[in-house]
SEFIGU-768501 format. One record per residue (C-alpha): residue number from 1; residue in one letter; x, y, z. Coordinates in nm, 2 decimals. Example, Ala and Ser with C-alpha at 12.3 -4.5 7.8 and 13.67 -1.06 7.14 Angstrom:
<recs>
<rec i="1" aa="a" px="1.23" py="-0.45" pz="0.78"/>
<rec i="2" aa="s" px="1.37" py="-0.11" pz="0.71"/>
</recs>
This chain:
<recs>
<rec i="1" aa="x" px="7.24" py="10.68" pz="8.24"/>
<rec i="2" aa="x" px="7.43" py="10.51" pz="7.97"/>
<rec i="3" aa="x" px="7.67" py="10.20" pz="7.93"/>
<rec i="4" aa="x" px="8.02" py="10.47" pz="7.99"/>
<rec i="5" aa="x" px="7.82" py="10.59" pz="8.32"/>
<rec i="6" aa="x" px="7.97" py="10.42" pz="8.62"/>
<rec i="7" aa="x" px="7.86" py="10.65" pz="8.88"/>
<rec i="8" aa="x" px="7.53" py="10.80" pz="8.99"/>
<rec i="9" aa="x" px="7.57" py="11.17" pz="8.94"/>
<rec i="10" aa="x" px="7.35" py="11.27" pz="9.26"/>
<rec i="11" aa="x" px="7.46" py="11.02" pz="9.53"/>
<rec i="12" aa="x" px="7.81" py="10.91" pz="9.39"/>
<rec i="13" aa="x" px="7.70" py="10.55" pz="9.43"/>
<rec i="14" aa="x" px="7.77" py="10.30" pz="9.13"/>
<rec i="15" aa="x" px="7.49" py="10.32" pz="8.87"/>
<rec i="16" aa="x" px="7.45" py="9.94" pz="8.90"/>
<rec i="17" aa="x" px="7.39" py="9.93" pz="9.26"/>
<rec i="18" aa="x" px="7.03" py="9.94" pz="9.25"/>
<rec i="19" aa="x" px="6.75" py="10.16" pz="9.12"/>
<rec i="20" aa="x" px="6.80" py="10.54" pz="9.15"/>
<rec i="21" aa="x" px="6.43" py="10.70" pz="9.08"/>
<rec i="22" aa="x" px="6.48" py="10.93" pz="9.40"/>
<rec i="23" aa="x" px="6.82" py="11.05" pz="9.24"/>
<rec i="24" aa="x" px="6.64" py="11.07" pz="8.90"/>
<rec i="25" aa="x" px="6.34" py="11.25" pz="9.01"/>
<rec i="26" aa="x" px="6.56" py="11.52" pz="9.24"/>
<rec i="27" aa="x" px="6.80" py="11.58" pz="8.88"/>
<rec i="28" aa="x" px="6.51" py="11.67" pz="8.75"/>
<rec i="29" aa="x" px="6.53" py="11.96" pz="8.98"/>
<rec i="30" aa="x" px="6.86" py="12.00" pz="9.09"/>
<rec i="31" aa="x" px="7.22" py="12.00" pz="8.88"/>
<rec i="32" aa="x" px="7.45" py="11.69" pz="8.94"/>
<rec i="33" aa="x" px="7.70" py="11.67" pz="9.16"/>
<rec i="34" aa="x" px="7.95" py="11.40" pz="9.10"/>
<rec i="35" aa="x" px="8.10" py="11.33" pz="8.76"/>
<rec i="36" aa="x" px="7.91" py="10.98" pz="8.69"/>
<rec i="37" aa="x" px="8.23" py="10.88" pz="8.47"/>
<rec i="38" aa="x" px="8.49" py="10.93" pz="8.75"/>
<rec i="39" aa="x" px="8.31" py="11.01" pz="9.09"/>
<rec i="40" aa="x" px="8.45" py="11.34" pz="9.18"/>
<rec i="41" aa="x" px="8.28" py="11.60" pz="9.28"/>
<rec i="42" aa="x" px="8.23" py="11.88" pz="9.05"/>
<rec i="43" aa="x" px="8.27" py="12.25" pz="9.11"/>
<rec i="44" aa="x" px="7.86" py="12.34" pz="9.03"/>
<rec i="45" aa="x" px="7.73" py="12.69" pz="8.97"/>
<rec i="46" aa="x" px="7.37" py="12.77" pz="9.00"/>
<rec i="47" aa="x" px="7.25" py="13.08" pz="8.81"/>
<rec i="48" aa="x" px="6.86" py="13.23" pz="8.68"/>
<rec i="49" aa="x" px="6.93" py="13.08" pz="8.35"/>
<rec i="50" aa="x" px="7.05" py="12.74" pz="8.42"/>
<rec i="51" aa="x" px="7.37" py="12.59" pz="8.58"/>
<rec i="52" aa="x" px="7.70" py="12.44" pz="8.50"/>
<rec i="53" aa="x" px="7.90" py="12.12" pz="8.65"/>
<rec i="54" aa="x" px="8.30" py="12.11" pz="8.62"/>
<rec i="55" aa="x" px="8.47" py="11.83" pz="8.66"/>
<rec i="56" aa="x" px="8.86" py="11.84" pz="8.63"/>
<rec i="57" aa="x" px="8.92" py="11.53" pz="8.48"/>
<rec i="58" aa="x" px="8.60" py="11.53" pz="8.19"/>
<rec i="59" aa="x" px="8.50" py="11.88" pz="8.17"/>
<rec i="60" aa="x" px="8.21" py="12.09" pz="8.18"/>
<rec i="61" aa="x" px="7.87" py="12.01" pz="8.12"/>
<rec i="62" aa="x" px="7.55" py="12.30" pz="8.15"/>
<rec i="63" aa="x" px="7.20" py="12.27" pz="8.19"/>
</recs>
């Protein structure tokens, strides 16, 4: 995560709240779920070539 990333984007908890590793290790696998700029949920779509996040406030990100 960088310095503009508040929030976890697996859990939704604050970046700074302690170490993440499970959350890390699980995005490995897995898209994220919460914006880690503003918290909100994002709208995620799963498909056989990757996946893609939206969040309303910050946009789209794919993987």
């Amino acid at each position: 995560m960088t310095l503009s990333e508040l929030w976890c984007d697996r859990c939704g908890e604050s970046a700074a709240a302690g170490p993440h590793e499970a959350c890390a290790a699980a995005r490995a696998l897995e898209p994220p779920r919460y914006c880690a700029y503003c918290r909100r949920r994002m709208k995620v779509q799963v498909v056989p070539t990757g996946w893609s996040a939206v969040c309303v406030e910050h946009g789209e990100t794919r993987g």
